[in-house]
N, C-alpha and C positions, 0 to 999 in steps of 0.2 A: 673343380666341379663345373668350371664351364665347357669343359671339352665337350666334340660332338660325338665321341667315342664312347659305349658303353665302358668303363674302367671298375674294375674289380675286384679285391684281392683278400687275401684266406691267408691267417697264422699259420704256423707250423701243424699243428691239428686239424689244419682243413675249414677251421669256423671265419666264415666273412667276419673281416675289418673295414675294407674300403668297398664303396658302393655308391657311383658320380649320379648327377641325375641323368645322362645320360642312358645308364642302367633301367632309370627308374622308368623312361619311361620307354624304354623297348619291353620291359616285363611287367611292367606296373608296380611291383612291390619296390614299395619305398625302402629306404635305409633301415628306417628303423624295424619295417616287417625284416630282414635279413641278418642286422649284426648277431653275430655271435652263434646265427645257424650253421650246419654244418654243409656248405657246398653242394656239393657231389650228390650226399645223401639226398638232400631234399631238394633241388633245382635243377636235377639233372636226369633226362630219362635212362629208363631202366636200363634201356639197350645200350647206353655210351657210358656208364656212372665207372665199368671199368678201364674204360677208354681214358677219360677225362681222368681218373684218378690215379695214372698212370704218367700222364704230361703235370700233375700235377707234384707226383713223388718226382719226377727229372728232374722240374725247375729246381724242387727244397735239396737237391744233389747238385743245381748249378748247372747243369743239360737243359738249357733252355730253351722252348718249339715255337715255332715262326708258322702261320698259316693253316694249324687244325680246326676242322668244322667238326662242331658238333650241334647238337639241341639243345635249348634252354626251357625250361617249363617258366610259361607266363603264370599272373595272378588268375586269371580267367580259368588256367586250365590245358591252354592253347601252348602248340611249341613255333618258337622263334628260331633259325637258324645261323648259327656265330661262327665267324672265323676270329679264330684269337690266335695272339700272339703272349705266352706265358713266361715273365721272366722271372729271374730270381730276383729277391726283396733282401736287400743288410740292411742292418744297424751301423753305427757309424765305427764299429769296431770293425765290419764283415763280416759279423757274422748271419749265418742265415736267418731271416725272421717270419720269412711266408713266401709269397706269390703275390705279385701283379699279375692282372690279366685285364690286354687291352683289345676290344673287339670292336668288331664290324656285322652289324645287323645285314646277311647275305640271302634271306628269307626270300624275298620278291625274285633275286636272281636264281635261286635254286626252283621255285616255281614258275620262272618264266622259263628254264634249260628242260625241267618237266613238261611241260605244256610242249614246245616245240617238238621232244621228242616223241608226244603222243601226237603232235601231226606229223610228223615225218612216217612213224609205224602205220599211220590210220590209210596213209594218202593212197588215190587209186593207179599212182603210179609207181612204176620199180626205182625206188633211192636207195644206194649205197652210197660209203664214204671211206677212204683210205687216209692214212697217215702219212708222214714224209717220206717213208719208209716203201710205200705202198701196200702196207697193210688194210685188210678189210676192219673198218670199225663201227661202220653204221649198216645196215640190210633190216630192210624195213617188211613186213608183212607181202607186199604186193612182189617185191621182188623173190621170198620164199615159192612164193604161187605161180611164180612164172619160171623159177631158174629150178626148183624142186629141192636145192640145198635149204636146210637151216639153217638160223645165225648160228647156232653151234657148228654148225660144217665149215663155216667161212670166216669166222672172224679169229682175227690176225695171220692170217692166210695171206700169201702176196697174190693180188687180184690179180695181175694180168699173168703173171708168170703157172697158177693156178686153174685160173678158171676161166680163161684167154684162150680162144685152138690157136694153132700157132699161125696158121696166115693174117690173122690178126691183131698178132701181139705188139709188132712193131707199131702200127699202127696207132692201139690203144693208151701203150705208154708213151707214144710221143703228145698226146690230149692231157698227159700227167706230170711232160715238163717243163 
């Protein structure tokens, strides 16, 4: 219970068993609002509940998932957003008895990568962004306005080899390695 980890974990039926305070207070609901609910159904929005109950049929099969976000519904009302890591749960025979699931409250990080790329879209200058690859992954509003492609036209497009005239291609991908 002292972990700084929200920790969590659902019987073979899905209903909470374990629930750290850690949990308690990324969601507010206490243990005891939770044991014996049913997961998925009740703490999980609508749009992931077949998502989540999918990672969570894996783990009770021993296919255990490292790193999926999804949403938690808080007490308030309000969604928290969690990266967990879902593993299987024995009994001291092995056999299977539920799910552990150890997470990371990524709330602030997923609204600060929001926010960034609403200024990146908003800005009054032309931002794109390539991958290692030199793929198009970022084309922001201004750069639409100004090149006349849309991000559907461009993105995962190789930029220079693309949309580069060619006395300039050497050029540009040499600024790219």
């Amino acid at each position: 219970d002292a972990a700084n980890a929200p920790i969590f974990g659902i019987g073979v039926h899905g209903r909470v068993n374990v629930w750290n305070k850690s949990a308690t207070n990324l969601t507010g609901f206490t243990s005891e609002d939770v044991m014996g609910r049913h997961l998925v159904n009740e703490f999980i929005t609508e749009d992931y509940k077949e998502r989540v109950q999918e990672v969570f049929r894996n783990a009770l099969n021993g296919v255990e998932t490292a790193n999926f976000e999804f949403p938690l519904v808080t007490k308030p009302g309000t969604r928290v957003q969690v990266l967990l890591n879902a593993t299987t749960r024995r009994d001291e025979q092995k056999h299977v008895v539920g799910v552990v699931g150890i997470g990371q409250d990524i709330t602030a990080r997923i609204n600060q990568e929001q926010e960034y790329a609403r200024l990146i879209d908003a800005a009054n200058a032309p931002i794109f962004g390539i991958d290692v690859e030199g793929s198009v992954n970022v084309w922001n509003q201004c750069a639409i306005r100004l090149t006349g492609f849309d991000a559907g036209d461009v993105m995962g497009k190789h930029l220079v080899n693309e949309f580069i005239t060619d006395d300039y291609k050497a050029s540009v991908q040499g600024v790219f390695t």
